[in-house]
DRENSEMAR-450902 format. One line per field, with one value per residue (C-alpha): z, y, x; residue number from 1. Coordinates in nm, 2 decimals. Example, Ala and Ser with C-alpha at 12.3 -4.5 7.8 and 13.67 -1.06 7.14 Angstrom:
c3 = 0.78	0.71
c2 = -0.45	-0.11
c1 = 1.23	1.37
num = 1	2
END
This chain:
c3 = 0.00	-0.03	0.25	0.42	0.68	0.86	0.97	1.18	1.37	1.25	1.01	0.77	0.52	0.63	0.55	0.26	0.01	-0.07	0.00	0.30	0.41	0.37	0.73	0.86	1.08	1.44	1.64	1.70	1.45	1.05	0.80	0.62	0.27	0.32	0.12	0.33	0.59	0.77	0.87	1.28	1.46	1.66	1.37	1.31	1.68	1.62	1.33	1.58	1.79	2.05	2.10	2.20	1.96	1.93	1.61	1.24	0.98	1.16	0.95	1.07	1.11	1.36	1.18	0.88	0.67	0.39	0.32	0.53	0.29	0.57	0.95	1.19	1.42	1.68	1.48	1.46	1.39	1.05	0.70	0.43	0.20	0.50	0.46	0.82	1.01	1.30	1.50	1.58	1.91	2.16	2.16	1.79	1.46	1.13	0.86	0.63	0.40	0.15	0.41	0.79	1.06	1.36	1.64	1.53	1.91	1.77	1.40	1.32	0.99	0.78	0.76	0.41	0.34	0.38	0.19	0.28	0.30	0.48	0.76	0.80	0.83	1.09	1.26	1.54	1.55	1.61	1.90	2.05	2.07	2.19	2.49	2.59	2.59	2.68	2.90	3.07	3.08	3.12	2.96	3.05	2.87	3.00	3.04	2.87	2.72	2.51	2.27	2.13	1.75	1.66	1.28	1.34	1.31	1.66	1.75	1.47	1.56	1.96	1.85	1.67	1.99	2.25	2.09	2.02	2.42	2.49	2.60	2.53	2.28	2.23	1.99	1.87	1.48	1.21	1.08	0.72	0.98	1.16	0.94	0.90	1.29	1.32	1.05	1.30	1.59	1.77	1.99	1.96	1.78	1.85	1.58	1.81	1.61	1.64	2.00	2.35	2.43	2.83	2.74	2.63	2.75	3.16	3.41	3.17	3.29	3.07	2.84	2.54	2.45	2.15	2.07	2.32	2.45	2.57	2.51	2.75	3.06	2.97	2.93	3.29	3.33	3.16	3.41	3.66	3.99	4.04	3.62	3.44	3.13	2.89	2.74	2.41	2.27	2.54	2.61	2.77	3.10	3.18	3.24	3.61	3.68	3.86	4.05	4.28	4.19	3.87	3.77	3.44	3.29	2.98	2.81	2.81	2.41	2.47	2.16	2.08	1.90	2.06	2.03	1.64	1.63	1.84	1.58	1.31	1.45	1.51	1.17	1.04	1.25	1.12	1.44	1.32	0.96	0.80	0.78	0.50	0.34	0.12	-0.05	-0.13	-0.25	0.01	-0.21	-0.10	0.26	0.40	0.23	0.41	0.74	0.67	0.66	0.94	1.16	1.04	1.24	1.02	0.90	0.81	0.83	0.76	0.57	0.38	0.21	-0.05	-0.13	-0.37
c2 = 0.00	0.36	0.53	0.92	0.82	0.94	0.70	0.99	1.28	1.63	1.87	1.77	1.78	1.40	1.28	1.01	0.88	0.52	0.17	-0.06	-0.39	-0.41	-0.43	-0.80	-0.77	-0.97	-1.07	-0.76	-0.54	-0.47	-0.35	-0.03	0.08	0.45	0.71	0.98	1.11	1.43	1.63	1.70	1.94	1.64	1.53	1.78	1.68	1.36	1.41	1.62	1.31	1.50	1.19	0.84	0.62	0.20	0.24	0.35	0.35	0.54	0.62	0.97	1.06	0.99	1.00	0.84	0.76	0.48	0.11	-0.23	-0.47	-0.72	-0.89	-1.02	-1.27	-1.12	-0.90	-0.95	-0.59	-0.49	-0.68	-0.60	-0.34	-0.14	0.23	0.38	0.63	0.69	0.78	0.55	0.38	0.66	0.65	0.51	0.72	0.55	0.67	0.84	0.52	0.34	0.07	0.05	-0.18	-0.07	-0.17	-0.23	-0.12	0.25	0.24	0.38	0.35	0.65	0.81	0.78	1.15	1.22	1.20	1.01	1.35	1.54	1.26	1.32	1.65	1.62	1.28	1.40	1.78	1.63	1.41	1.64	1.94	1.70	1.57	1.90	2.13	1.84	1.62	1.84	2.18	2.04	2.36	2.44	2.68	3.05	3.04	3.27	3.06	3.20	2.96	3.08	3.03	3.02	2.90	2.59	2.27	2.17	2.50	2.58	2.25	2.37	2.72	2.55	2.28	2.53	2.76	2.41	2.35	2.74	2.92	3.25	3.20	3.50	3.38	3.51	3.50	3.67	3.98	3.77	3.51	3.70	3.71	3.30	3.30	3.51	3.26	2.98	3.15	3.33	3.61	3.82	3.78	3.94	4.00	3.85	4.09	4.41	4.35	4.19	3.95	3.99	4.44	4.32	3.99	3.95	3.72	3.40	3.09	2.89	2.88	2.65	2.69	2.57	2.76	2.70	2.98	3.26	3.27	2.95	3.15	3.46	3.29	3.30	3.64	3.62	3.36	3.44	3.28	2.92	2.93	2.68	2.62	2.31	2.31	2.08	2.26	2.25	1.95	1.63	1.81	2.14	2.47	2.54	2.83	3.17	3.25	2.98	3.04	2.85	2.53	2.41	2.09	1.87	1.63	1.30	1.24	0.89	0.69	0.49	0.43	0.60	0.96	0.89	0.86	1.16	1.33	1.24	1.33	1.67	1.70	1.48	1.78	2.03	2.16	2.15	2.18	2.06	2.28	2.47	2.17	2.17	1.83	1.74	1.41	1.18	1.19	1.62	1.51	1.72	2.00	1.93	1.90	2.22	2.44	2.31	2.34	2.74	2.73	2.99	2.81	2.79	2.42	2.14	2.00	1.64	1.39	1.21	0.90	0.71
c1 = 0.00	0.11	0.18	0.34	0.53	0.89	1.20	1.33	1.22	1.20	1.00	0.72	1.02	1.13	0.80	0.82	0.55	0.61	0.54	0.50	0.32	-0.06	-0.22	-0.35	-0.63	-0.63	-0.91	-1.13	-1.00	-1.11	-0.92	-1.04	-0.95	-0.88	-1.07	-0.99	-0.76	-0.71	-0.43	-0.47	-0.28	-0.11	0.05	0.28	0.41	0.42	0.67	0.91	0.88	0.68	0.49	0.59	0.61	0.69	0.92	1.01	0.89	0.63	0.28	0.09	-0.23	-0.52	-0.90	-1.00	-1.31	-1.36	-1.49	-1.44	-1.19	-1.12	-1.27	-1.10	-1.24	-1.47	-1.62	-2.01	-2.13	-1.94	-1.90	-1.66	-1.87	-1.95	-1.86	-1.72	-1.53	-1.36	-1.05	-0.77	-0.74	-0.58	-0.17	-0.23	-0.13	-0.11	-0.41	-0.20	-0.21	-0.43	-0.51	-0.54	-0.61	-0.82	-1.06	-1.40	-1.53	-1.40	-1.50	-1.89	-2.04	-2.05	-2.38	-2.48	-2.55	-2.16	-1.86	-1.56	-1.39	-1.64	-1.66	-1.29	-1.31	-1.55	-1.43	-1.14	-1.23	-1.55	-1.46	-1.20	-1.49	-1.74	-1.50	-1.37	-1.74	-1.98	-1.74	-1.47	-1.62	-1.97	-2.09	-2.42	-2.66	-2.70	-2.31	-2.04	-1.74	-1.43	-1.32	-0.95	-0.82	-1.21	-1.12	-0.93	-1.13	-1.19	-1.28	-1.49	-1.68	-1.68	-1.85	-2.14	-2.18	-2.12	-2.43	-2.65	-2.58	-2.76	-2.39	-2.29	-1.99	-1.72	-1.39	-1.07	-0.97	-0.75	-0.94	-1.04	-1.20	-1.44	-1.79	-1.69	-1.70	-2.06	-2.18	-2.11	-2.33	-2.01	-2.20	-1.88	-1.52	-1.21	-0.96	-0.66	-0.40	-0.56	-0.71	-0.56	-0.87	-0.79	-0.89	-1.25	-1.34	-1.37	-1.61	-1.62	-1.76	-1.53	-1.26	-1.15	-0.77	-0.71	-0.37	-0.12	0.21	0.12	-0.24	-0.26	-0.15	-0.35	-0.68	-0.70	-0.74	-1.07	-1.22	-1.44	-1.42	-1.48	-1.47	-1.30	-1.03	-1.01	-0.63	-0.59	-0.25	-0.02	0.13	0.04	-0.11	-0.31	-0.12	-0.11	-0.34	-0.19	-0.45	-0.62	-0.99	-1.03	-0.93	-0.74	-0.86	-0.68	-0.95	-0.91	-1.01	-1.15	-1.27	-1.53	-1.81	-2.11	-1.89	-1.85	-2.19	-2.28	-2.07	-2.27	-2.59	-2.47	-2.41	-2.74	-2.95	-2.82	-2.58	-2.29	-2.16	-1.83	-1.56	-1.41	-1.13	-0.87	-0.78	-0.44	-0.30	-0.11	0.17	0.17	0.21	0.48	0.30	0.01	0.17	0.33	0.09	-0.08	0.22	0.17	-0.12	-0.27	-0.55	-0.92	-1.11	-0.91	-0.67	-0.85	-0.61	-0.81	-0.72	-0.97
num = 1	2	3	4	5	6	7	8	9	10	11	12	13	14	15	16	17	18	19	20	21	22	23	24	25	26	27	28	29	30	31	32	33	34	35	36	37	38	39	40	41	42	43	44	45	46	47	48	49	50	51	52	53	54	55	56	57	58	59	60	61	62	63	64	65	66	67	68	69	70	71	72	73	74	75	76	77	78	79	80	81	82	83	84	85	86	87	88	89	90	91	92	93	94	95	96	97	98	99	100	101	102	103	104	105	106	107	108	109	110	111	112	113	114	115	116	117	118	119	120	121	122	123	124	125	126	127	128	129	130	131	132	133	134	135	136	137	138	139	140	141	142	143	144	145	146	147	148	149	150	151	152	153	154	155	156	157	158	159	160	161	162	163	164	165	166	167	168	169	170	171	172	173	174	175	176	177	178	179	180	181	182	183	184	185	186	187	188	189	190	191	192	193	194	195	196	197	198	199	200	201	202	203	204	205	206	207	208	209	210	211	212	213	214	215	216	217	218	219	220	221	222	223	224	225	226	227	228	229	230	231	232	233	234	235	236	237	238	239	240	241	242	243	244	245	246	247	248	249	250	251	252	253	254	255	256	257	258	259	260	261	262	263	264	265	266	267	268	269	270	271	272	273	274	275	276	277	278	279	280	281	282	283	284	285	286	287	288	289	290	291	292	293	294	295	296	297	298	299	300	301	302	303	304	305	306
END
């Protein structure tokens, strides 16, 4: 199968497009011809070896959507022919290739009113929103959450959940981003060049970080006491607040079926649409990576495959 994958750590430059081994499914698992992948901010990090991982070659990527080629033993509820999508098992990377190998108890099937690549798109920015605003910030309707770097795909997906959940949402953005981010229901955005976020946004209830440096730390300013601050770009564990009266929480970005499917019902009523996307070829990998290690980016970033 063809694959983009690195034998060393480093830049997006070291990633190579060429061949390795066709996946074997064991008990549990199916195998999943690949129609789609997306690029995730992770992966970047895993290519500078950020991440732990078992040993090169080493295959990146996290979410995928396509069609079930192979089933292992154990595996009662899918059948080769099935369309599905998912996210691979957590401390797993490996969907930037034609085939893959992953648990069935994680894989959902593809609604049928969705492309391969707009599943994708929606599949771990899905999951990751989902976890952080329902699960760890428990946000509740009536309250007032700032959700940073309002254009990425996570948090583009968080400002359409956190409005469907009844909250107050106020963003940051590049200046060409804000009329996207009142399209997705933001109450008020913030041009982050032109204005400091901690001179016009006070009392929060909540915040969703989604940027990492120095914006981490400051997003405490903004909370109000007792409020609360879900971190998914800065490392492996929450900031430590500077003040003691709010509390900094990392989401654990559990998978499994029933949260791929919540996804897709989001999108099936309407809640949540798919992100702007850009297609590339696998073969443009490093590319890819690239410009998502930029960070200056609106949507997502599809490989498609088929």
């Amino acid at each position: 199968m063809k694959a983009a994958y690195i034998e060393q750590f480093g830049g997006p430059e070291n990633l190579k497009y060429g061949d390795l081994p066709d996946p074997v499914p064991v008990a549990g698992q199916v195998v999943v011809d690949t129609f789609a992948a997306s690029v995730n901010g992770a992966d970047w990090k895993v290519c500078a070896g950020e991440y732990a991982n078992p040993k090169f070659p080493v295959v990146l990527g996290r979410d995928f959507s396509g069609v079930v080629s192979a089933v292992g033993a154990d595996v009662k509820d899918l059948k080769i022919g099935d369309e599905v999508f998912g996210v691979l098992e957590a401390g797993r990377d490996g969907t930037y290739c034609e085939k893959i190998a992953v648990g069935a108890a994680v894989v959902a099937k593809k609604p049928a009113g969705l492309s391969h690549v707009d599943a994708t798109a929606l599949a771990l920015t899905g999951l990751t929103a989902i976890r952080s605003i329902e699960d760890t910030l428990k946000l509740k309707s009536g309250e007032t959450i700032l959700i940073q770097g309002g254009a990425g795909g996570v948090a583009s997906f968080a400002i359409q959940l956190a409005k469907h959940l009844g909250a107050r949402v106020i963003t940051t953005a590049s200046a060409g981003n804000l009329a996207f981010m009142r399209e997705l229901g933001a109450d008020q955005a913030i041009d982050y060049n032109a204005t400091d976020f901690t001179k016009v946004v006070s009392n929060v209830d909540a915040v969703f970080e989604t940027v990492g440096g120095d914006v981490a730390m400051q997003s405490f300013a903004v909370l109000k006491p007792g409020g609360r601050a879900a971190f998914i770009a800065s490392g492996a564990q929450a900031p430590k607040p500077d003040r003691a009266d709010v509390t900094a929480l990392r989401p654990a970005v559990g998978r499994d079926r029933a949260a791929m499917e919540r996804v897709a019902e989001l999108h099936r009523t309407g809640v949540v649409r798919v992100p702007p996307v850009r297609l590339f070829s696998l073969a443009d990998a490093a590319e890819a990576v690239g410009i998502s290690k930029a960070r200056h980016l609106k949507g997502k970033l599809v490989f498609k495959l088929r």
